[in-house]
N, C-alpha and C positions, 0 to 999 in steps of 0.2 A: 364634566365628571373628573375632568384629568388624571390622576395619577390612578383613582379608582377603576379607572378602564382601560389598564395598561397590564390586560391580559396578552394571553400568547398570540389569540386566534386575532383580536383586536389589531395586534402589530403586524402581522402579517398582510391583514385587508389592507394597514396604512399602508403597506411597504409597496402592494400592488397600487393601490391612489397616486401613489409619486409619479408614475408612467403614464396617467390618461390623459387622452387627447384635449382635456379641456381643462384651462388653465386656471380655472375657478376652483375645480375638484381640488387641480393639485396643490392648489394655496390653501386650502383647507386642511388639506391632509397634512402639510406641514404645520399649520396653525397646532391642528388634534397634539401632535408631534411632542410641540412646541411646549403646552400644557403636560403633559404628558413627564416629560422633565428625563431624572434619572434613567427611571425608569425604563424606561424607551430606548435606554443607550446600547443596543444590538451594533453589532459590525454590520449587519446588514441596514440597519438606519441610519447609521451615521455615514456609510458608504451614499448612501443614496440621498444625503442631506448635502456632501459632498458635491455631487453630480450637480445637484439644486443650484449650489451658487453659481452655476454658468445656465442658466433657463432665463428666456428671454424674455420672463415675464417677473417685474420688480418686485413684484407682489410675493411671489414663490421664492424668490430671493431673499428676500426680505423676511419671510416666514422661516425660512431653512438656518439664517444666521440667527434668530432667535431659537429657536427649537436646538441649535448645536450650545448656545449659549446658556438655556434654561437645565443643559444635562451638568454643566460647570467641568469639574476636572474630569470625569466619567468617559468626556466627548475627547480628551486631550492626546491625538496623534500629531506628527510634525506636519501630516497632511490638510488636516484640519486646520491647523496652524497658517500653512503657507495659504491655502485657501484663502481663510478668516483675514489676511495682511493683504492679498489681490483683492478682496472687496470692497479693503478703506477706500480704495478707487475708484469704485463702483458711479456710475454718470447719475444713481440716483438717491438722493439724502438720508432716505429710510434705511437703507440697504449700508453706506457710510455708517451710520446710526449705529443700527444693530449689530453691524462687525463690530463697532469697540466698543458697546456692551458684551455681546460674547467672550470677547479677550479678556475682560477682564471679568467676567465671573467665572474666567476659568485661572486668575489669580498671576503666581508665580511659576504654577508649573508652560504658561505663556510666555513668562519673561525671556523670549530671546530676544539677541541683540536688534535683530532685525524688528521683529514686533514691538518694540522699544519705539526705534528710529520711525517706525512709518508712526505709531501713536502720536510722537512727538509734532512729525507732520502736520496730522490733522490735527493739534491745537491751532493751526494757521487755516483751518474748513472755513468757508462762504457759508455753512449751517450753524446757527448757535448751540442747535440740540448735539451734533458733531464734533464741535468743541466741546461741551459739557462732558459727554459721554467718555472723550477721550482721556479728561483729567481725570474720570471715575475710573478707567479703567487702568493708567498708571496710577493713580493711588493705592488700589485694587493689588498690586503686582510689587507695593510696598520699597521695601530697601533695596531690591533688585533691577526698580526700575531707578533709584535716584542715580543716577549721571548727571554731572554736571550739566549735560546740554539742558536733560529732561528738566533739573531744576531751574535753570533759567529759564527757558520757554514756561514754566508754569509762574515763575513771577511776574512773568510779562502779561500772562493770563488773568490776574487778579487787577489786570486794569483795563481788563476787556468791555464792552461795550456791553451786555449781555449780564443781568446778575446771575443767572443761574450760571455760568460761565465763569465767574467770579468765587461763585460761592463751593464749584468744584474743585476751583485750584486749591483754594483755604484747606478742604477737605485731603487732598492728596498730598499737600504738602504736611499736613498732621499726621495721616498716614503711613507715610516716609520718614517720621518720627527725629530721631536726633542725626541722623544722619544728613538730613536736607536743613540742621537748623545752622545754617552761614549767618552772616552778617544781614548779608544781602536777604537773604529770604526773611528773619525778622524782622527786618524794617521794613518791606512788603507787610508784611503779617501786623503789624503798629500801624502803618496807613488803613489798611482794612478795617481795622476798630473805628473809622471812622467814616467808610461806606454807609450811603444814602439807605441801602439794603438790610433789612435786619436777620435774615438768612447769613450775608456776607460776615456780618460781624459776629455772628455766632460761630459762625464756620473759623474765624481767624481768632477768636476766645479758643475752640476747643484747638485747632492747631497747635497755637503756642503753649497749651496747656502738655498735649503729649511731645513737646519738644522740650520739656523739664526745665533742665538745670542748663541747660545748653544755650534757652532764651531767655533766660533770668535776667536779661541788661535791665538798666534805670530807667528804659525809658518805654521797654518793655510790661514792665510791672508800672511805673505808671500810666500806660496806657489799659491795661487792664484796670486798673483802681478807677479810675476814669468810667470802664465801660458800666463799671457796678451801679454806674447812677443811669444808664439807659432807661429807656422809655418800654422797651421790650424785656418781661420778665426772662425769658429762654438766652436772651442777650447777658443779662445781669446772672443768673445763673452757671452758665457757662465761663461767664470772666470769674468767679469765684472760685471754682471747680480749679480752671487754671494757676488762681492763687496760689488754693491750696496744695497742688501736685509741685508746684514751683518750691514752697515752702517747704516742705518737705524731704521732696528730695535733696534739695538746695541748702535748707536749713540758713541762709542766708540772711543777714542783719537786713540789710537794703529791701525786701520783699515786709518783714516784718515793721522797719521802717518807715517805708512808705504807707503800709494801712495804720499805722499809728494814726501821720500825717494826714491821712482820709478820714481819720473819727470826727474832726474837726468842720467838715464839708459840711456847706450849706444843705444841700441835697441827703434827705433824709433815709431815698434808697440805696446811695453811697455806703453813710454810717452804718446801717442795717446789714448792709452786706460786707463790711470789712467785719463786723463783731460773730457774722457766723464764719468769713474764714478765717478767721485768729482761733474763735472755737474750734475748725475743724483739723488745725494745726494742732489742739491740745497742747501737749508739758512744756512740748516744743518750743513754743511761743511764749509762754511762761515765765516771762522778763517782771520786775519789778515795774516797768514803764507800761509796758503792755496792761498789768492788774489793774495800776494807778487809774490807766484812761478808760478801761472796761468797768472799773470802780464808778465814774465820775459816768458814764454812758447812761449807769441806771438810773441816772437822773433825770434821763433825754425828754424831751417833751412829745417824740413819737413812744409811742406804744412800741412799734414792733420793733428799734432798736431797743428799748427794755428789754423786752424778754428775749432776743437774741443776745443782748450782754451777760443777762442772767444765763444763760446757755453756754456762752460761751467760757467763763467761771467755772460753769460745771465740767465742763470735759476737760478742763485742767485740771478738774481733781484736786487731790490735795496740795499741789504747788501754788495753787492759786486763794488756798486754805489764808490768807492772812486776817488780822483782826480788822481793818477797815472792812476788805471784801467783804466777810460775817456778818458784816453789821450794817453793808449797804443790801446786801440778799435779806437780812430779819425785816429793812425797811421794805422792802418790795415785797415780802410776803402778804403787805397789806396795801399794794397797787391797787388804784380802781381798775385794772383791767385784769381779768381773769388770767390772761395768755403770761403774764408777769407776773403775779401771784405763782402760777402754774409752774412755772420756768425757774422761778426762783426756789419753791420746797425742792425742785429737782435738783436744783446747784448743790443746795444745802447735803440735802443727801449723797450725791456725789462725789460731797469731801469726807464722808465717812466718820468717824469718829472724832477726827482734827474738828469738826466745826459742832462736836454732841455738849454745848455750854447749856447751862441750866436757861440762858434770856431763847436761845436755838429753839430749846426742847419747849418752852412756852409757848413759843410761835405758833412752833406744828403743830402743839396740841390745840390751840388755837383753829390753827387751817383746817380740823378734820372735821369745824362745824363751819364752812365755806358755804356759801351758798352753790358755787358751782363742782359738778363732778370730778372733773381733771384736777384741780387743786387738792381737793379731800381724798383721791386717791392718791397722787404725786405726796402729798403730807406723810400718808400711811405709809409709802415705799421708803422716803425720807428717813424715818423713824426707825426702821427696818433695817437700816442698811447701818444706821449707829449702834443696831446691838446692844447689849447690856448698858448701856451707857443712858439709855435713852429710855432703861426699862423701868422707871420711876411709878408709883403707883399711882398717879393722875393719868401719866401715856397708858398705864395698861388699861384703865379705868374708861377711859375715851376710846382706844379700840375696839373694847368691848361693847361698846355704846355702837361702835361702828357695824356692828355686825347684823342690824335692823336697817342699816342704809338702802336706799330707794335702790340707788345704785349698785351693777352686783361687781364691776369693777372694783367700786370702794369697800365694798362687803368682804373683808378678812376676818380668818381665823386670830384669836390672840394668842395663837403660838408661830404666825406668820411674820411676828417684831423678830422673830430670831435673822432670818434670811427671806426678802421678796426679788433677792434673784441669783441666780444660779454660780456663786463661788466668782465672782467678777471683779476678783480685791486689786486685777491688775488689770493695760494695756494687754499686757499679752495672753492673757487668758480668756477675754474677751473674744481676741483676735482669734482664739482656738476655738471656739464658740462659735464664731458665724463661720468660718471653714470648715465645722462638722455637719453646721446644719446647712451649707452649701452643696457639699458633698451628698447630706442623703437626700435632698432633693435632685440630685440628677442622677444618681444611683436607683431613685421611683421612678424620672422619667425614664430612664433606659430600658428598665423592664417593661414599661408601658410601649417604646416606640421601639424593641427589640428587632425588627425587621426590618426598619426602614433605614437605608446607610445614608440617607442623605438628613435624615434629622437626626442619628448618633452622633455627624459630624457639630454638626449644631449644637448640641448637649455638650460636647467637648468643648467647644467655643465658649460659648459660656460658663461652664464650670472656670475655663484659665483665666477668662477675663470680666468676669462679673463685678458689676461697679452699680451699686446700689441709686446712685445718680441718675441713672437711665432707666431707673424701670419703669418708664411711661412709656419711654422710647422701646425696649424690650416688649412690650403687650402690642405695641403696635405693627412690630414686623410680621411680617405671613409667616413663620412661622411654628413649632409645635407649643408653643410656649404658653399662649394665649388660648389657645383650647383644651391644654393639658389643665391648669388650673383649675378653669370653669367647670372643666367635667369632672374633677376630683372635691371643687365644693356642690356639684349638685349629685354626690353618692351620699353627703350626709356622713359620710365615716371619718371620724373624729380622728383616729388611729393615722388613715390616711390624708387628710389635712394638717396635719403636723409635719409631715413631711414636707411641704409647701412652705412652713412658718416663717422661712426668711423672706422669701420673694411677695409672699400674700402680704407682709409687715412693711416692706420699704414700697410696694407699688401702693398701699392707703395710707403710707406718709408724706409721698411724695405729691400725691394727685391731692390729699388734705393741704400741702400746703400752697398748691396750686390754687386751691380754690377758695381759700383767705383772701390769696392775694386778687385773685380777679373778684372776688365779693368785694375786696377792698376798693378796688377798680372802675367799679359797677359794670364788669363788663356782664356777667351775669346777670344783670336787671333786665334785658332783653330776651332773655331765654325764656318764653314760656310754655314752648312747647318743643319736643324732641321727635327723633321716630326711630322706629327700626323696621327692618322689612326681611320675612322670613315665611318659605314656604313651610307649609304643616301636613302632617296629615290628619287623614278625616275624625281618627279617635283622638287624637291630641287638640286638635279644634272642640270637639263635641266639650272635651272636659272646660275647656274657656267657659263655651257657652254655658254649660251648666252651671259656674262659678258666677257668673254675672250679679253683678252688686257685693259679692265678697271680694275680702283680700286676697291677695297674692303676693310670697318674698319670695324675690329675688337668691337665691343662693349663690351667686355668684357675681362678679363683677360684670356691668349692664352696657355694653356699648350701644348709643345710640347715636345718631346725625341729625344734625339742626336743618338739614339739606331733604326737604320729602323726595325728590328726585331722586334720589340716591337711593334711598329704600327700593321705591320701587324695581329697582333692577334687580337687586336683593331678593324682593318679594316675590318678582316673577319668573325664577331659573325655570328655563323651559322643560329640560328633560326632566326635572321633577314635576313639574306642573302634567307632563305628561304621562308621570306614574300614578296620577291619581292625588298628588298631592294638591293644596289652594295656596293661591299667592296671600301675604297676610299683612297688612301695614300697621303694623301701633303705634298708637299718637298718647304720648306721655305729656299728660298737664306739670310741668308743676309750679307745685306751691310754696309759699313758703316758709311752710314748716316741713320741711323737708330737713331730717338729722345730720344723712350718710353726706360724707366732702360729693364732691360732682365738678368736672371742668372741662372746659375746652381743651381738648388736647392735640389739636392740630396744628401746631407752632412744635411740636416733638414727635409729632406721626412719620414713619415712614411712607408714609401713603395721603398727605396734609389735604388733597384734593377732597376726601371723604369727610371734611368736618366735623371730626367725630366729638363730642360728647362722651365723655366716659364716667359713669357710678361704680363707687364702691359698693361693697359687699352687702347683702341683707335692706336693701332700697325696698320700702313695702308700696303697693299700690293696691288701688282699689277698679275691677273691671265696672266703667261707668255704660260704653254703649257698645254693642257690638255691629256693625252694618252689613249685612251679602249684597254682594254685587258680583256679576255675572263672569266668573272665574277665579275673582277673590272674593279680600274679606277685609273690612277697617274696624279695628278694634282700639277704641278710646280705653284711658285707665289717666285714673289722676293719685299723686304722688299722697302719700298720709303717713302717720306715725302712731295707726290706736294697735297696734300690740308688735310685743317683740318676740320672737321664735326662741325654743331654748338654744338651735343652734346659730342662733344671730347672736344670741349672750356668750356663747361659746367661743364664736369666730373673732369677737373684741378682742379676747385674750392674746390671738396671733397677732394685732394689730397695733397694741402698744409697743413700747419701745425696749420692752424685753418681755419676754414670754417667762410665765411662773405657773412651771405645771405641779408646786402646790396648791396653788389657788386656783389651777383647773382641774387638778382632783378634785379639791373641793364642790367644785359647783357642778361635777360631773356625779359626786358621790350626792349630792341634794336632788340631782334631776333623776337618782333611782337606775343610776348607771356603773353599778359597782365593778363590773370587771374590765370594762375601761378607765374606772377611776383608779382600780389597782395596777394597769398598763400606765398609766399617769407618777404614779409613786416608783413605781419601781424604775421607770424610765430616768428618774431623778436621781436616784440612787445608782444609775448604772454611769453618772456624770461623776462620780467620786467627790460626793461631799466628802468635806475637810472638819466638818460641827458637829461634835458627839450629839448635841442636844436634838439637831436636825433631823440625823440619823434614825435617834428615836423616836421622834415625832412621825416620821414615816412608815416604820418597823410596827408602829402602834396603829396607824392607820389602815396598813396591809391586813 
């Protein structure tokens, strides 16, 4: 129950458990403790969690330095402290263990010198777990812990025998950020790029990444250009990511340089991944030489360098506006592959008016009878974003055609050619955009998790350091994040899913593009069945049962595991089980006609043991068998695509690449939803359009 059964009278019974004579009780009662977290952080528990660490039983020891560890800085006295640094000592490994976990999830307010010096120690532990923990926990404790000694002991660590071992120091030395970034420590962090381990090398990609400008060397960035052609996508991901932070902040010829000289690379997920970090450098990058070989890219005979060059054009914008560029994008708007088609009407539209030529406007008008969706929408946004320029009467003519489309993505108004998105003429307005809609999602969550101080601290974390990169990784820590979502797409309140739009739009583009790439992979050919496991109760069962052989959508994002074992434990929480609820295992066919992205996401889990499976949004299934068995229950359902929910049609809107709450008024005013569609206009209008014309089109609308 943890945190839920950290009433008054509850802590009090624990606090009497810590004293019994029997030494099973009292390891329990530390366990409860343990769980329990925050919470639980009474003077009188943490006193007697205290006491614990000297109980001759390793078990209670061992539970106690967890339980002071799972409270974080809450549990933070010098007593505790000194305690926590007698334990490194401890004759037995768990108990080692758990003391430098403790310490460092109790951070920097740990960081004394002394708990420094003994952490450093145990990087030299006979336990590998002991060593890991210990570079987690100076990583943990940041720029306070890097001392010279601390930094070399953990270079020496990254050639430790142990990958996990390895892949900890990677981690605290990134941690430690420009402060630990020496000579010495990047060239540690270069050898790592080319660890047996693919943990290792991701850990030493994102390292040198938060070490900037600091680890910029040639040979740095060519080790990273290097790792882009990796066998592990999370590996090649990560080397980009650091490209791009390097580039950036560094702005440096030599990093730009170098991925020129990688366009060239045999290795086609090299090129692929130099064209999206030159894209994700934008103007920056925006060299003549750079255009030249992004120009010549669109030629590649991979697909997916295409449309990452076409991408990459695009977010240069109009510096990247030249007449060759124009006219290798008009060639690629008739790629045989959709994703390049796709990518390309984006580019076009991204250079705004610089690229509105009458051969341009042809094209698009062209792409809006595409065979595929994403293109004949991308066409329409395109067109949109050229403005009067592009308002010829064939483009209004074929818009107009557009508004019968299958698709309700591509189904615009033809007074939506004014603006399809929201005043984004710049870089920096942009950037004001996603830190408003960053802000009032955590501004929703707060009021949501108002009382709880250990998940506001969380919400804080994330609002300073949200990095759209990680939001696989983000859903999959324990924390509020990943339940806050779910339980705000399954209210069904439109009003309050908008609040979400940012993080609902980068977690199904990132797991979308995750899951190309392993469809590309075939690692997904093996997938044919998933599970989840979940206790119910008896009226929430009944309504399954009654559904049987109808559909059911998903409203939310669908974690499942490829691992049936794992459900199981899932299925069968005892204490529920003993309130009357049944253990429940569903076993997910699918097929492959399945729409929504889906991918293994255990190569970015905090928790990779759980093999999870992750679906986007609006996943429909069909309940095929249901089976009782004597305390549970197995309920089969195979994946299908015969109808769409109007809030499945709803929820695409948050998931492309900009959100247009014209065009969700619209489809909100056609589903017979007027005063949320009028919450739709007005919200738009309170972003201070700059377009007389727009203005009125809203004003008229209202």
């Amino acid at each position: 129950m943890g945190e839920q059964a950290a009433t008054n009278e509850v802590i009090t019974g624990l606090i009497s458990a810590l004293g019994d004579s029997d030494e099973y009780v009292r390891s329990s009662a530390y366990e409860a403790l343990a769980q329990m977290g925050e919470k639980a952080a009474t003077s009188d528990v943490i006193n007697g969690l205290i006491s614990a660490l000297g109980d001759s039983n390793y078990n209670v020891r061992w539970n106690a330095c967890q339980a002071l560890g799972n409270m974080g800085e809450k549990a933070v006295t010098s007593d505790v402290i000194y305690r926590l640094i007698s334990a490194l000592g401890d004759s037995n490994d768990h108990v080692r263990w758990s003391a430098c976990q403790a310490l460092g999830n109790m951070g920097e307010k740990a960081a004394t010198s002394e708990a420094i010096n003994r952490l450093i120690s145990a990087l030299g532990d006979s336990n590998d777990s002991v060593r890991w923990s210990a570079c987690q926990a100076l990583g943990n404790m940041g720029e306070k812990a890097a001392t010279s000694e601390a930094i070399n002991r953990l270079i020496s660590a990254l050639g430790d025998g142990n990958d996990s071992v390895r892949w900890g120091a990677c981690e605290a030395l990134g941690k430690m950020g420009e402060k630990a970034a020496t000579s010495d420590v990047t060239n540690g962090l270069i050898s790592a790029l080319g660890d047996s381990n693919d943990s290792v090398r991701w850990g030493a990609c994102e390292a040198l990444g938060k070490m900037g400008e600091k680890a910029a060397t040639n040979e740095a960035i060519n080790g990273l250009i290097s790792a882009l052609g990796d066998n592990e996508f999370n590996v090649r991901s990560s080397a980009r990511e650091a490209l791009d932070k390097m580039g950036k902040k560094a702005a440096t010829s030599d990093v730009i340089n170098g991925l020129i000289s990688a366009l060239r690379d045999s290795n086609y997920n090299v090129r692929w991944n130099v064209c999206q970090a030159l894209g994700n450098m934008g103007e920056k990058a925006a060299t003549s030489e750079v255009i030249y070989r992004l120009i010549s890219a669109l030629g590649d005979s991979n697909d997916h360098v295409r449309w990452s060059a076409c991408q990459a054009l695009g977010n240069m914008g109009e510096k990247a506006a030249t007449s060759d560029a124009i006219n290798g994008l008009i060639s690629a708007v008739e790629d045989s592959n959709y994703n390049v088609r796709w990518n390309a009407c984006q580019a076009l539209g991204q250079m705004d008016e610089k690229a509105a030529t009458s051969e341009v406007i042809n094209r698009l008008i062209s792409a809006l009878g595409d065979s595929n969706d994403h293109v004949r929408w991308s066409a329409c946004q395109a067109l949109g974003n050229m403005g009067e320029k592009a308002a010829t009467s064939e483009a209004i003519n074929r818009l107009i055609s557009a508004l019968g489309d299958s698709n309700d993505s591509v189904s615009v108004k033809p007074d939506d050619i004014v603006k399809f998105r929201l005043n984004e003429d710049d870089q920096a307005t942009k950037h004001a955009h996603l830190s408003t809609n960053l802000k009032e999602m955590c501004v929703a969550c707060r009021t949501i998790h108002h009382d709880n101080t250990s998940e506001l601290k969380d919400i804080d974390y994330l609002e300073k350091h949200y990095d759209a990169e990680k939001a696989i990784e983000y859903y999959t820590k324990p924390w509020f994040l990943f339940r806050t979502v779910n339980q705000i797409c399954r209210t069904e309140n439109i009003k309050d899913i908008y609040k979400f739009r940012i993080y609902i739009s980068d977690l199904h583009q990132k797991l979308n593009q995750l899951s190309m790439e392993q469809e590309r992979n075939n690692i997904k050919s093996s997938l044919e069945k998933v599970y989840h496991g979940k206790p119910l109760s008896g009226s929430v069962l009944q309504q399954l049962i009654d559904n049987k052989d109808h559909l059911i959508s998903m409203n939310g994002f669908l974690s499942t595991t490829s691992d049936s074992k794992i459900c199981n434990i899932y299925a069968g929480v005892e204490e529920l089980i003993d309130e009357g609820y049944k253990g429940v295992l569903f076993v997910f066919e699918i097929d492959k006609v399945i729409k929504q992205p889906y991918a293994d996401i255990s190569k970015f889990s905090t928790i990779p043991d759980e093999a999870e499976i992750l679906f986007s949004l609006g996943t429909i299934w069909r309940i095929k068998s249901i089976r009782h068995d004597e305390g549970s229950c197995t309920i089969e359902l195979t994946s299908c695509n015969e109808f769409d929910s109007d809030l499945t049609q709803l929820r695409e809107k948050y998931t492309g690449d900009n959100v247009s709450l014209l065009s969700l008024g619209d489809v909100l005013l056609e589903l017979g939803d007027e005063d949320t569609a009028e919450w739709a206009y007005r919200k738009m209008l309170s972003q201070h359009i700059n377009d007389n014309e727009t203005c009125g089109i809203l004003y008229y609308k209202i």
